[in-house]
Legacy VTK file of the C-alpha trace (Angstrom):
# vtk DataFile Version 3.0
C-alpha trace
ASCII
DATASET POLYDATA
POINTS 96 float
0.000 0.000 0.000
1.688 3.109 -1.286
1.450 6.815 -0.568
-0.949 7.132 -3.545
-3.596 4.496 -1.936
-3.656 6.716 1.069
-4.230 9.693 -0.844
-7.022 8.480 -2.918
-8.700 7.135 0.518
-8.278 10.750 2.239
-9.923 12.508 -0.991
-12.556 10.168 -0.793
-13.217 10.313 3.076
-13.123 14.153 2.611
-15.839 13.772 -0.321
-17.973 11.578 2.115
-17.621 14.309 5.214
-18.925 16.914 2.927
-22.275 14.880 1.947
-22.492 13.796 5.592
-22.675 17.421 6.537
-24.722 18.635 3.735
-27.264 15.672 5.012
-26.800 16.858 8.685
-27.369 20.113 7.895
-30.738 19.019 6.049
-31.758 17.096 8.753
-31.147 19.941 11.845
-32.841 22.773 9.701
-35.987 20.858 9.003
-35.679 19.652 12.771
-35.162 23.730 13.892
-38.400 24.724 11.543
-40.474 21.678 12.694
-39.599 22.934 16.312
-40.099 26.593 15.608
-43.369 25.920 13.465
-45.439 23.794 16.332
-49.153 24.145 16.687
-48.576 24.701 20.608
-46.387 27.656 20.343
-44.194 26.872 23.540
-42.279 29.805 23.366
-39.492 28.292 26.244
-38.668 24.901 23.546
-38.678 27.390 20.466
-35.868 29.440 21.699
-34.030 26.345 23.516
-33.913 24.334 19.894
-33.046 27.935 17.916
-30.063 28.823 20.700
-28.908 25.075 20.418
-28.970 25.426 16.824
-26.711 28.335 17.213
-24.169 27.936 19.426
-23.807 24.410 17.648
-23.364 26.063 14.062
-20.925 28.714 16.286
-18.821 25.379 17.509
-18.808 24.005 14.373
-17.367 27.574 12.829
-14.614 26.705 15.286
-13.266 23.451 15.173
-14.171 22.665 11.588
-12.903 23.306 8.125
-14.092 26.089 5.834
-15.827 23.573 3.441
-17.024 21.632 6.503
-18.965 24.476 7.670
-19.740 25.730 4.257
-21.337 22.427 3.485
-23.198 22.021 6.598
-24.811 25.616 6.300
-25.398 24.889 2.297
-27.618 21.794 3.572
-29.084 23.951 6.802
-30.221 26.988 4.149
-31.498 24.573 1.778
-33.602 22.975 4.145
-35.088 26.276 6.162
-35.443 27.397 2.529
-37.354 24.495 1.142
-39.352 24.046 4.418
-39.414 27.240 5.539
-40.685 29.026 2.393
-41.587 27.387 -0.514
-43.056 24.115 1.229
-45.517 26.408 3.190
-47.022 28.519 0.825
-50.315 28.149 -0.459
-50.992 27.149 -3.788
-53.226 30.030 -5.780
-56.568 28.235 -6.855
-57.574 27.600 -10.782
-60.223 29.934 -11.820
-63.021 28.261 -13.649
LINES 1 97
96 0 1 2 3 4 5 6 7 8 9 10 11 12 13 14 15 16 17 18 19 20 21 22 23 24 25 26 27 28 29 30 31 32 33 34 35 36 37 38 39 40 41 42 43 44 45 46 47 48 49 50 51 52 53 54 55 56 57 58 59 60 61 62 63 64 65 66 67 68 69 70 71 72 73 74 75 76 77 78 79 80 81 82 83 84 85 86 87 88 89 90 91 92 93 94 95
């Protein structure tokens, strides 16, 4: 196993830590909306999950790489744009 082998597996692993955080990112905005969005409104879990959210993109900013970080926010936006905006607005009815 030669330096080459090693190289291929570290582009690779870095390829597969970029989709893991563009899926985690996907998967803690819709989880931040669904929170924030809640029929019961309870104001103290909103702003728990939305300060979590936060200070865990803040730590992230931190320890991680700039494409880390860019690729989790690139899957966070998506999803608070997807869910956030276009998933919840209403369709216009067909006039007759």
């Amino acid at each position: 196993m030669g330096p080459l082998f090693y190289e291929i597996v570290s582009i690779v692993g870095l390829f597969v830590q970029v989709l893991g955080l563009i899926l985690f990112g996907v998967a803690t905005g819709w989880f931040t909306l669904y929170m924030i969005n809640q029929p019961e409104k309870n104001w103290q879990l909103q702003s728990i999950v939305y300060s979590v959210f936060l200070v865990f993109t803040a730590l992230m900013v931190k320890y991680l790489t700039p494409g880390a970080i860019g690729a989790f926010l690139t899957g966070a936006a998506g999803a608070m744009i997807y869910w956030g905006l276009i998933k919840t607005r209403k369709k216009p009815e067909k006039k007759k």
